[in-house]
PDB file of N, CA, C and O in Angstrom, chain B, residues numbered from 101:
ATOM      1  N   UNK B 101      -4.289  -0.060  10.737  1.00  0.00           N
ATOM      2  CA  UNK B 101      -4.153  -0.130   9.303  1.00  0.00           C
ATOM      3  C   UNK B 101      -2.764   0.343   8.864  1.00  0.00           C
ATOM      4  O   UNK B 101      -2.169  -0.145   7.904  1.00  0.00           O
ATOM      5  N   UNK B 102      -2.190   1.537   9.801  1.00  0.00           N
ATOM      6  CA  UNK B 102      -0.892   2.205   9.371  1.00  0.00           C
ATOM      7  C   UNK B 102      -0.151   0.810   9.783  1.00  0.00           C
ATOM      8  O   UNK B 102       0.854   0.891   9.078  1.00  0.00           O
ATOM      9  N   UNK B 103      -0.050  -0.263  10.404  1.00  0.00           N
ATOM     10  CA  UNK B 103       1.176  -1.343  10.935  1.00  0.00           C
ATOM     11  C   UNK B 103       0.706  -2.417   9.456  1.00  0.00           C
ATOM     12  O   UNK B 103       1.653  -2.871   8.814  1.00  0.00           O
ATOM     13  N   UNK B 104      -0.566  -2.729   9.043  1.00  0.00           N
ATOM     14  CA  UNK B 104      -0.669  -3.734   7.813  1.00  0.00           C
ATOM     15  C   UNK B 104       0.276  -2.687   6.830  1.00  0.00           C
ATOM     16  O   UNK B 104       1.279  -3.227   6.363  1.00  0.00           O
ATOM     17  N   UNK B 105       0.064  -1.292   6.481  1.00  0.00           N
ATOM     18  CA  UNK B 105       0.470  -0.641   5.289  1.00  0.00           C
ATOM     19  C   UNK B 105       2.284  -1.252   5.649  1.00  0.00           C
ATOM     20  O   UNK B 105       2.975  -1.978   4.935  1.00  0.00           O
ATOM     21  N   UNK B 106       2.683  -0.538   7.190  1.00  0.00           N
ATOM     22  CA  UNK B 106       4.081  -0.534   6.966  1.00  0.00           C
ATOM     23  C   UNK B 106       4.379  -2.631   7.252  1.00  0.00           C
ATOM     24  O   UNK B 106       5.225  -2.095   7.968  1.00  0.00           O
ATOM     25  N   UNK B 107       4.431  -3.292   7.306  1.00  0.00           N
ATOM     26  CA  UNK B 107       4.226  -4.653   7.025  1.00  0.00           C
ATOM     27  C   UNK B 107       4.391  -4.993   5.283  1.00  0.00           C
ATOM     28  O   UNK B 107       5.133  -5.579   4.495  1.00  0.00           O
ATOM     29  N   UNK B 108       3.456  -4.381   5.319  1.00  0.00           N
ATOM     30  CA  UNK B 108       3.481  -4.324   3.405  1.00  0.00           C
ATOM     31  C   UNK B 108       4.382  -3.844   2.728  1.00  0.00           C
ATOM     32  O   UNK B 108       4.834  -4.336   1.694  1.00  0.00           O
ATOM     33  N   UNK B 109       4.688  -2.944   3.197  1.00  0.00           N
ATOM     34  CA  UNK B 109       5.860  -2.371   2.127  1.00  0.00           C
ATOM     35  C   UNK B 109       7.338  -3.250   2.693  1.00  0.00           C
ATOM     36  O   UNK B 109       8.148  -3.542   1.813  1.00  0.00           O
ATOM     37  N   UNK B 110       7.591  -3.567   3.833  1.00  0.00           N
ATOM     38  CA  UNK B 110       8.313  -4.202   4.070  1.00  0.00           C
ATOM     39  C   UNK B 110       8.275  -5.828   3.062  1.00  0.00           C
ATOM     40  O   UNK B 110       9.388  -6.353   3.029  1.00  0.00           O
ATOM     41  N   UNK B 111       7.364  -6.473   2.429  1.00  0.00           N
ATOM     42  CA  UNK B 111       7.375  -7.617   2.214  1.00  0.00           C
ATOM     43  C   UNK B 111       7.576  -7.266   0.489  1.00  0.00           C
ATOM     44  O   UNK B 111       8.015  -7.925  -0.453  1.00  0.00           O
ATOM     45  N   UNK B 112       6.994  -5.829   0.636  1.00  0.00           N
ATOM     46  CA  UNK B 112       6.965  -5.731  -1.281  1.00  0.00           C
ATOM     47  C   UNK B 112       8.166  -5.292  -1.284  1.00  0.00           C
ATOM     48  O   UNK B 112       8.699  -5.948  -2.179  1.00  0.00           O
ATOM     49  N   UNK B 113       9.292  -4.277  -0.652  1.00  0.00           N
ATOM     50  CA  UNK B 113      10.712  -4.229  -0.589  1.00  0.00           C
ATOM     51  C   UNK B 113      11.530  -5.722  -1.093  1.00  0.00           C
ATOM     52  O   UNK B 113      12.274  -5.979  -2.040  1.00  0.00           O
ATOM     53  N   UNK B 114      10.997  -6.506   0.013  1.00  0.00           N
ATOM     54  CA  UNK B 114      11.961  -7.997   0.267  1.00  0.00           C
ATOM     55  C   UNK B 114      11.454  -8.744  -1.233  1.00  0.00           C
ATOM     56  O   UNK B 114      12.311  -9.306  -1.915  1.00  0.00           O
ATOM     57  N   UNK B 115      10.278  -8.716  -1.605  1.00  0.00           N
ATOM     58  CA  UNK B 115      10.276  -9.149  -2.780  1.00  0.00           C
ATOM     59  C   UNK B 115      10.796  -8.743  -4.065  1.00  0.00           C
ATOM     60  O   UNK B 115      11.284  -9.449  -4.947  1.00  0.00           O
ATOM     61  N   UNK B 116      10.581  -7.268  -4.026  1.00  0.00           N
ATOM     62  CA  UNK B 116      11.358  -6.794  -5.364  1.00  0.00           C
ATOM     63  C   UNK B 116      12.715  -7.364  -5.313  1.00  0.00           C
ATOM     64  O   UNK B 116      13.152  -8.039  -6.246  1.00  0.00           O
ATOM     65  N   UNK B 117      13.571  -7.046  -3.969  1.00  0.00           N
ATOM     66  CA  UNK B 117      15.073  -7.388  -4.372  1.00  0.00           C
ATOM     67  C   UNK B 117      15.533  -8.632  -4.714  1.00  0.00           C
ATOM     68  O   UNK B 117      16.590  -8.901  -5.285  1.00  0.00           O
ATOM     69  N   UNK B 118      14.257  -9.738  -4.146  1.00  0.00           N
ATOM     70  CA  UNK B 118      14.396 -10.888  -4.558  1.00  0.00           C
ATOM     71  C   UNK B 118      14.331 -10.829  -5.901  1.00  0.00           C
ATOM     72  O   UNK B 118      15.354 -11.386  -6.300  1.00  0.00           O
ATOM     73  N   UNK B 119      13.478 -10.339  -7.127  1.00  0.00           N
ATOM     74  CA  UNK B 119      13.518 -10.267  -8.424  1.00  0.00           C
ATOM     75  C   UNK B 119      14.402  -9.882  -8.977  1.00  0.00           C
ATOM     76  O   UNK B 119      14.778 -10.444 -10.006  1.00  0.00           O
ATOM     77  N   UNK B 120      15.196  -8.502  -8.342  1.00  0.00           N
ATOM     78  CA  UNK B 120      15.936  -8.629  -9.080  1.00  0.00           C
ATOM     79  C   UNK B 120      17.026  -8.731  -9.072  1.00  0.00           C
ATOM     80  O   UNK B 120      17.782  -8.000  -9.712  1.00  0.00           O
ATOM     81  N   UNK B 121      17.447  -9.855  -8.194  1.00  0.00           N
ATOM     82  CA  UNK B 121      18.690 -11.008  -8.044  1.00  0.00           C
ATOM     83  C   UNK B 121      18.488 -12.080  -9.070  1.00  0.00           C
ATOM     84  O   UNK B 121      19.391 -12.784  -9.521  1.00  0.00           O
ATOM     85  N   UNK B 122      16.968 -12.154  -9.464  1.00  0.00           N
ATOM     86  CA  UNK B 122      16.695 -13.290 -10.578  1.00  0.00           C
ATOM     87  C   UNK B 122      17.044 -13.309 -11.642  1.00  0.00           C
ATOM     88  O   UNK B 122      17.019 -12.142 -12.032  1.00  0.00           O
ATOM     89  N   UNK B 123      17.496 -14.175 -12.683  1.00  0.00           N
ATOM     90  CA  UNK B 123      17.237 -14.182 -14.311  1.00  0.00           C
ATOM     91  C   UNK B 123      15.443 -13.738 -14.485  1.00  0.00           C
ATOM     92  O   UNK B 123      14.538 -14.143 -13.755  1.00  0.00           O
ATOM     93  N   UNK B 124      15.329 -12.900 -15.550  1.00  0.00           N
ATOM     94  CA  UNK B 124      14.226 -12.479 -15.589  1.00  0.00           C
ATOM     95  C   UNK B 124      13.277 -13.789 -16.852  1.00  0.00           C
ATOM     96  O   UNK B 124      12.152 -13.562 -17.298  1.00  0.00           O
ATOM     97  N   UNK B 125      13.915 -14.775 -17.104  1.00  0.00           N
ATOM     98  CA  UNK B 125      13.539 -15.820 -17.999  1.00  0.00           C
ATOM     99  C   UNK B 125      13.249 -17.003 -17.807  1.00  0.00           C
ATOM    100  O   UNK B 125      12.772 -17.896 -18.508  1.00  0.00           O
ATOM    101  N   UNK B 126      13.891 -16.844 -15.868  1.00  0.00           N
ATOM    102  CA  UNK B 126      13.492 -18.184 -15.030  1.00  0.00           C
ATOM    103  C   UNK B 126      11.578 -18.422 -15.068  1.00  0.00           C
ATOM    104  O   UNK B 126      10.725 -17.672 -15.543  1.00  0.00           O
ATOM    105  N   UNK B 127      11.430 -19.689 -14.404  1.00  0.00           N
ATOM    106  CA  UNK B 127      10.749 -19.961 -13.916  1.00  0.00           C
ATOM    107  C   UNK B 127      10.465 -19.282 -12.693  1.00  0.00           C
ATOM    108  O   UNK B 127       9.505 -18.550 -12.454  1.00  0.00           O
ATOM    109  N   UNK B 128      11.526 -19.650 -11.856  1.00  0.00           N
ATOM    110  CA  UNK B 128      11.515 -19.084 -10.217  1.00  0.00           C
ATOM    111  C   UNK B 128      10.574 -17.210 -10.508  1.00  0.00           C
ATOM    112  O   UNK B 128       9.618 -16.672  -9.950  1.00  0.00           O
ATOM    113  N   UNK B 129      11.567 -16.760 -11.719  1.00  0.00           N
ATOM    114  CA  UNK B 129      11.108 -15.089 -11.951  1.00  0.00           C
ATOM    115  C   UNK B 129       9.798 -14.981 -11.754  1.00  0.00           C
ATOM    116  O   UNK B 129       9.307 -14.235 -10.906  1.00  0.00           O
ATOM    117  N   UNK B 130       8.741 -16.183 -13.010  1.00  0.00           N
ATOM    118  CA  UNK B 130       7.432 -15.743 -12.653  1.00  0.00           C
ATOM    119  C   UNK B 130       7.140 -15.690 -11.534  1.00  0.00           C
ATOM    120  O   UNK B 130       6.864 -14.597 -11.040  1.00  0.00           O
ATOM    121  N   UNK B 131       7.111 -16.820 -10.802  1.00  0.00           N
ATOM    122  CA  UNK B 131       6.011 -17.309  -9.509  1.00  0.00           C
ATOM    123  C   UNK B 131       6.613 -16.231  -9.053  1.00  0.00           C
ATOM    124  O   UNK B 131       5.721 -15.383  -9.033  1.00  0.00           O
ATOM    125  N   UNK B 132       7.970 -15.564  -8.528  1.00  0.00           N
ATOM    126  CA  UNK B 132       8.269 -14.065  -7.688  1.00  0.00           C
ATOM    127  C   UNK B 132       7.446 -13.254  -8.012  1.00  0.00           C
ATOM    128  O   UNK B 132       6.760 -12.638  -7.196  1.00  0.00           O
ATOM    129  N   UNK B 133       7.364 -13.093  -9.489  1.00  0.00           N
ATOM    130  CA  UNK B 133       6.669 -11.885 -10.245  1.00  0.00           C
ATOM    131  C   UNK B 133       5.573 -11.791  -9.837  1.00  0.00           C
ATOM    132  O   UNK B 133       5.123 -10.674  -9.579  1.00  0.00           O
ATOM    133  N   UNK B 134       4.723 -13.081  -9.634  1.00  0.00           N
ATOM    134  CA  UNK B 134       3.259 -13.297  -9.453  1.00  0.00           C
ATOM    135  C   UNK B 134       3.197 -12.777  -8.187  1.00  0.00           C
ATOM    136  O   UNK B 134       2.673 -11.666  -8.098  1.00  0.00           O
ATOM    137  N   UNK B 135       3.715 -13.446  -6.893  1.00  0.00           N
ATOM    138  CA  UNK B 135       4.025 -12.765  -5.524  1.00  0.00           C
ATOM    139  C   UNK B 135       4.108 -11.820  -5.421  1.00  0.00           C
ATOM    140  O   UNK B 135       3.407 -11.197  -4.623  1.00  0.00           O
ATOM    141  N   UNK B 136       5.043 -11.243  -6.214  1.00  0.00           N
ATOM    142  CA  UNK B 136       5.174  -9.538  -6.347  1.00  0.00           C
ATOM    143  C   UNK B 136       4.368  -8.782  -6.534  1.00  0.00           C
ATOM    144  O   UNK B 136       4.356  -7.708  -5.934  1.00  0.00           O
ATOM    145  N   UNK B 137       3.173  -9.229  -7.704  1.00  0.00           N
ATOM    146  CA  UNK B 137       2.193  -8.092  -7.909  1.00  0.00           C
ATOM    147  C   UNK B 137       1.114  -8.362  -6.896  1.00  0.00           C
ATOM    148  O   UNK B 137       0.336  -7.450  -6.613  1.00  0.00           O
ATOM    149  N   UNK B 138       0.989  -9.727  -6.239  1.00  0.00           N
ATOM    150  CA  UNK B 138      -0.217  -9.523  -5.238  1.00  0.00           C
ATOM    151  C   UNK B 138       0.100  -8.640  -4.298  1.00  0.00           C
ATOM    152  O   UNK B 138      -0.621  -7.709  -3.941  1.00  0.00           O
ATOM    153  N   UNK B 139       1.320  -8.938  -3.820  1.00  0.00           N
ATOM    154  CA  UNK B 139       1.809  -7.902  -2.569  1.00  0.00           C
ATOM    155  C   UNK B 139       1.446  -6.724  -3.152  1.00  0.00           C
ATOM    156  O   UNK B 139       1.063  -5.878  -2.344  1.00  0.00           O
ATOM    157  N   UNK B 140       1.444  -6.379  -4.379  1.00  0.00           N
ATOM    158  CA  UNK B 140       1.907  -4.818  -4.837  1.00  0.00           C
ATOM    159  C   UNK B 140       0.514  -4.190  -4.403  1.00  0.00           C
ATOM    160  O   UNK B 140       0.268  -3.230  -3.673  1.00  0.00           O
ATOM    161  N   UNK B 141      -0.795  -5.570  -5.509  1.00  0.00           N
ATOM    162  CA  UNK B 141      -1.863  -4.523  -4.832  1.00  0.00           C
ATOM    163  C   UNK B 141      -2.633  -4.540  -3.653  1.00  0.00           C
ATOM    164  O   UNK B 141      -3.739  -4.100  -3.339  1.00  0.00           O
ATOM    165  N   UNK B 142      -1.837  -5.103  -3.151  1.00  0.00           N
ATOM    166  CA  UNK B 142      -3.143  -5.436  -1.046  1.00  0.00           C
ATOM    167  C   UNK B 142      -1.885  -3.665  -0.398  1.00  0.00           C
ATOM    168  O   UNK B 142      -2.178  -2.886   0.510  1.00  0.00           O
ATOM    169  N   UNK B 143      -0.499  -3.617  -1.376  1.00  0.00           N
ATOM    170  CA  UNK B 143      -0.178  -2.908  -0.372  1.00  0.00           C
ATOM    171  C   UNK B 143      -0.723  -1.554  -0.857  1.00  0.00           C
ATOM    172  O   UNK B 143      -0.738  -0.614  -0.062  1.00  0.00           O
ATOM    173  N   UNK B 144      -1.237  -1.376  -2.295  1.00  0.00           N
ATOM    174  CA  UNK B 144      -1.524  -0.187  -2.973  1.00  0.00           C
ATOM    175  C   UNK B 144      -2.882  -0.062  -2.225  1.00  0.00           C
ATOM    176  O   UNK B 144      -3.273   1.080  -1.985  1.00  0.00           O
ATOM    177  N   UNK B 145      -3.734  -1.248  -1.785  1.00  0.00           N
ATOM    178  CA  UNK B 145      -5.321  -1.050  -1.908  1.00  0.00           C
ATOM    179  C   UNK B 145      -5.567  -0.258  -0.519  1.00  0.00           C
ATOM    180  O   UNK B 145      -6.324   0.679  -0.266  1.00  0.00           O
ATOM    181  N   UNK B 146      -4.279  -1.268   0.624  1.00  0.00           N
ATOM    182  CA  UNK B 146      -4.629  -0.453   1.688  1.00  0.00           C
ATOM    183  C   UNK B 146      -3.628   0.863   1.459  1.00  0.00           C
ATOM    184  O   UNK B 146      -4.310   1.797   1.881  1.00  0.00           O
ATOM    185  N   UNK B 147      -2.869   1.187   1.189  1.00  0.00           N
ATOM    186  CA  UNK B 147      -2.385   2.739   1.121  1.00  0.00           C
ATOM    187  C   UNK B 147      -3.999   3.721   0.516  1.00  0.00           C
ATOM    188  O   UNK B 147      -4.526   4.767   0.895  1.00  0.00           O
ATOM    189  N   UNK B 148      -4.204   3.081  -0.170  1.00  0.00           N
ATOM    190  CA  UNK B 148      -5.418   3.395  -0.315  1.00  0.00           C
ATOM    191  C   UNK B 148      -6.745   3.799   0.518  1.00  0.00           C
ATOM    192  O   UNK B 148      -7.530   4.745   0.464  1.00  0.00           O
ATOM    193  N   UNK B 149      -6.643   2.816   1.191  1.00  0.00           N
ATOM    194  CA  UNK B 149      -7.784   3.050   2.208  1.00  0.00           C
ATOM    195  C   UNK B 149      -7.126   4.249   3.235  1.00  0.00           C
ATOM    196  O   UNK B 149      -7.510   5.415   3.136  1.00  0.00           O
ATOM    197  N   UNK B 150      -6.306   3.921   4.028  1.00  0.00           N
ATOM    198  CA  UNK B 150      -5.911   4.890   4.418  1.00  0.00           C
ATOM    199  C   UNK B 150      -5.534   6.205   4.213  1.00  0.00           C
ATOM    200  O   UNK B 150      -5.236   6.887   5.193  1.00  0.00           O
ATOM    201  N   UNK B 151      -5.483   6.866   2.628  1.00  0.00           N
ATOM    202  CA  UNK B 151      -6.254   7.654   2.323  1.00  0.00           C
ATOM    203  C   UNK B 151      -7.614   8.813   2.356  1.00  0.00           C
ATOM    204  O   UNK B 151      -7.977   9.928   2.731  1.00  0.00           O
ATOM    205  N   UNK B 152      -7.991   7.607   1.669  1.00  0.00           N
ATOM    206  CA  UNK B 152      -9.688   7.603   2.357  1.00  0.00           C
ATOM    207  C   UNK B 152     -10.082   7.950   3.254  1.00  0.00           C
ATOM    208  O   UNK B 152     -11.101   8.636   3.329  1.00  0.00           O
ATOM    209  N   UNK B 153      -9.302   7.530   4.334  1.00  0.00           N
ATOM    210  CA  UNK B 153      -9.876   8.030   5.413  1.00  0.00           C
ATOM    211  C   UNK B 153      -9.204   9.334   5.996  1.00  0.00           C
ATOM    212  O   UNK B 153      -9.605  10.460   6.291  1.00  0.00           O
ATOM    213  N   UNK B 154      -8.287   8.825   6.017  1.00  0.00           N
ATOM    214  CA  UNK B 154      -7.535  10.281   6.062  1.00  0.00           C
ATOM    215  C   UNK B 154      -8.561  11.497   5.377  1.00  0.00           C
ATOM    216  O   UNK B 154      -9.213  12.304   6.038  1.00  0.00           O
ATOM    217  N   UNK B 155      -8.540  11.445   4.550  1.00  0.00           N
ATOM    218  CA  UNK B 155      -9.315  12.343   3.586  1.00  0.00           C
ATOM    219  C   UNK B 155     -10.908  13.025   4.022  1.00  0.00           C
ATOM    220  O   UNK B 155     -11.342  14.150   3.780  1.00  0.00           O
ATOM    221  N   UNK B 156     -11.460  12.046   4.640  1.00  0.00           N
ATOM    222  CA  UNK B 156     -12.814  12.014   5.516  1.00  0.00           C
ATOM    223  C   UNK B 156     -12.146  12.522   6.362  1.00  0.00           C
ATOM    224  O   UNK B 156     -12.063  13.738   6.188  1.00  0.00           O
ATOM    225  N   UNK B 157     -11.420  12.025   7.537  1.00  0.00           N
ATOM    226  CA  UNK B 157     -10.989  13.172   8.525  1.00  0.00           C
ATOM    227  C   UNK B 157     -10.971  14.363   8.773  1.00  0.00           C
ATOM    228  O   UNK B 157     -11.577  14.975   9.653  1.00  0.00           O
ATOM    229  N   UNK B 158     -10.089  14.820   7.800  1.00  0.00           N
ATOM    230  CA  UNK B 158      -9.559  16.246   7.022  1.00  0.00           C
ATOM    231  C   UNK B 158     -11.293  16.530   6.923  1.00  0.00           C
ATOM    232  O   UNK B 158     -11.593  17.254   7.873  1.00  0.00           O
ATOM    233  N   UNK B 159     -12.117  16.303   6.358  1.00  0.00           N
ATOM    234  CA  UNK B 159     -13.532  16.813   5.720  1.00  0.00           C
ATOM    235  C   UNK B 159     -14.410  16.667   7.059  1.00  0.00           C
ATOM    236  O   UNK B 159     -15.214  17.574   7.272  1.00  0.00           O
ATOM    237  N   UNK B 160     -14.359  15.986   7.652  1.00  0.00           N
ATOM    238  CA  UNK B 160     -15.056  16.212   8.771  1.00  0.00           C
ATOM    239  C   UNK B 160     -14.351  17.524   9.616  1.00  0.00           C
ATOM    240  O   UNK B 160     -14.818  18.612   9.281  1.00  0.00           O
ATOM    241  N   UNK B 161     -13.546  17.553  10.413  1.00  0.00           N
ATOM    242  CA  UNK B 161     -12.836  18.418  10.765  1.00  0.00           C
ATOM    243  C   UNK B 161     -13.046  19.933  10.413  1.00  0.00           C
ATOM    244  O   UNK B 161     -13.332  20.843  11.191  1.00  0.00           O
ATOM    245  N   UNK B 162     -12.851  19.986   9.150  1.00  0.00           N
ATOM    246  CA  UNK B 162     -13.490  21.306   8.236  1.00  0.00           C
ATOM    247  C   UNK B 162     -14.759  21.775   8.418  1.00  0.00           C
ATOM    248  O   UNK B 162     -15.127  22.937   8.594  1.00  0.00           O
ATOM    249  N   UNK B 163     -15.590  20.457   8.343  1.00  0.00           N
ATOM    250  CA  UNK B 163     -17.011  20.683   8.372  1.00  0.00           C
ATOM    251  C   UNK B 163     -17.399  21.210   9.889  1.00  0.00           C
ATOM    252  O   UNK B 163     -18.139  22.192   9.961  1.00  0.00           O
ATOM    253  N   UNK B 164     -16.911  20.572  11.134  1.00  0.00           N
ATOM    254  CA  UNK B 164     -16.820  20.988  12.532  1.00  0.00           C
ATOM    255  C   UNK B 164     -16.420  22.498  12.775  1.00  0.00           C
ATOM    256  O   UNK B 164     -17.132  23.256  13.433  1.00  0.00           O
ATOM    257  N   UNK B 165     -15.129  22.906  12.144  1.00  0.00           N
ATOM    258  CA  UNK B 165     -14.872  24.506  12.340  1.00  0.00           C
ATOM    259  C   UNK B 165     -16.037  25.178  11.583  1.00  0.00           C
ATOM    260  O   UNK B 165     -16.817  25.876  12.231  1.00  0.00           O
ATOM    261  N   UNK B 166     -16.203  25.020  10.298  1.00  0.00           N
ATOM    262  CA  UNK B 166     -17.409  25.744   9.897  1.00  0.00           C
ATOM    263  C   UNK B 166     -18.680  25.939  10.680  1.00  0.00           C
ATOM    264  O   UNK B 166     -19.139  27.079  10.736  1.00  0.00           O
ATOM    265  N   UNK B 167     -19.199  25.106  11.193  1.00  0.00           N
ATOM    266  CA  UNK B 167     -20.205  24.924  11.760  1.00  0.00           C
ATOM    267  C   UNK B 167     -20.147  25.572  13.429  1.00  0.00           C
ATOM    268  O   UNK B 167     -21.195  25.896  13.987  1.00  0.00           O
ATOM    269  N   UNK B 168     -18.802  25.708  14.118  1.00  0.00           N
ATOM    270  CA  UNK B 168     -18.573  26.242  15.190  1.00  0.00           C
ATOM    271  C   UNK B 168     -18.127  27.586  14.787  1.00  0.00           C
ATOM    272  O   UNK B 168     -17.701  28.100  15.820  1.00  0.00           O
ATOM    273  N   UNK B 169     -17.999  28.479  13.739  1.00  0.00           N
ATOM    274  CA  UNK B 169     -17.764  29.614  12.611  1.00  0.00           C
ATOM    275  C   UNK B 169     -19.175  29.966  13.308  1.00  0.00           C
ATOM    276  O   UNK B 169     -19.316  30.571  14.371  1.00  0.00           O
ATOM    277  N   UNK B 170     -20.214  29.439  12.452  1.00  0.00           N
ATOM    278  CA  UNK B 170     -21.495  30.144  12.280  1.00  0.00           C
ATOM    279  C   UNK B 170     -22.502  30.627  13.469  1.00  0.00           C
ATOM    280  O   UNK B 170     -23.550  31.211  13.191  1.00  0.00           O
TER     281      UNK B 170
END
């Protein structure tokens, strides 16, 4: 999941700079723009997930020392 996240940000990088080499009044601008925000959220959703899990990790982990505590 960490190689889709870094993939992603690599394509949402290459797209922003493509925008903003653009006239922001073109045509070409939207359809980038449009490109741009899908990339934005598959790359937000999985930063996201990976999170998540991360986060469960961390909570499991915790929950394991506690329990080897008692």
């Amino acid at each position: 999941m960490c190689a889709k996240r870094d993939a992603l940000s690599v394509k949402w990088n290459e797209a922003f700079d493509t925008l903003e080499t653009m006239k922001q009044d073109s045509p070409e601008y939207e359809e980038s723009f449009a490109e741009w925000e899908k990339v934005d959220q598959e790359y937000r959703q999985t930063c996201d997930q990976i999170d998540y899990a991360e986060l469960n990790e961390r909570i499991r982990r915790q929950a394991k020392v506690r329990n080897d505590i008692s």
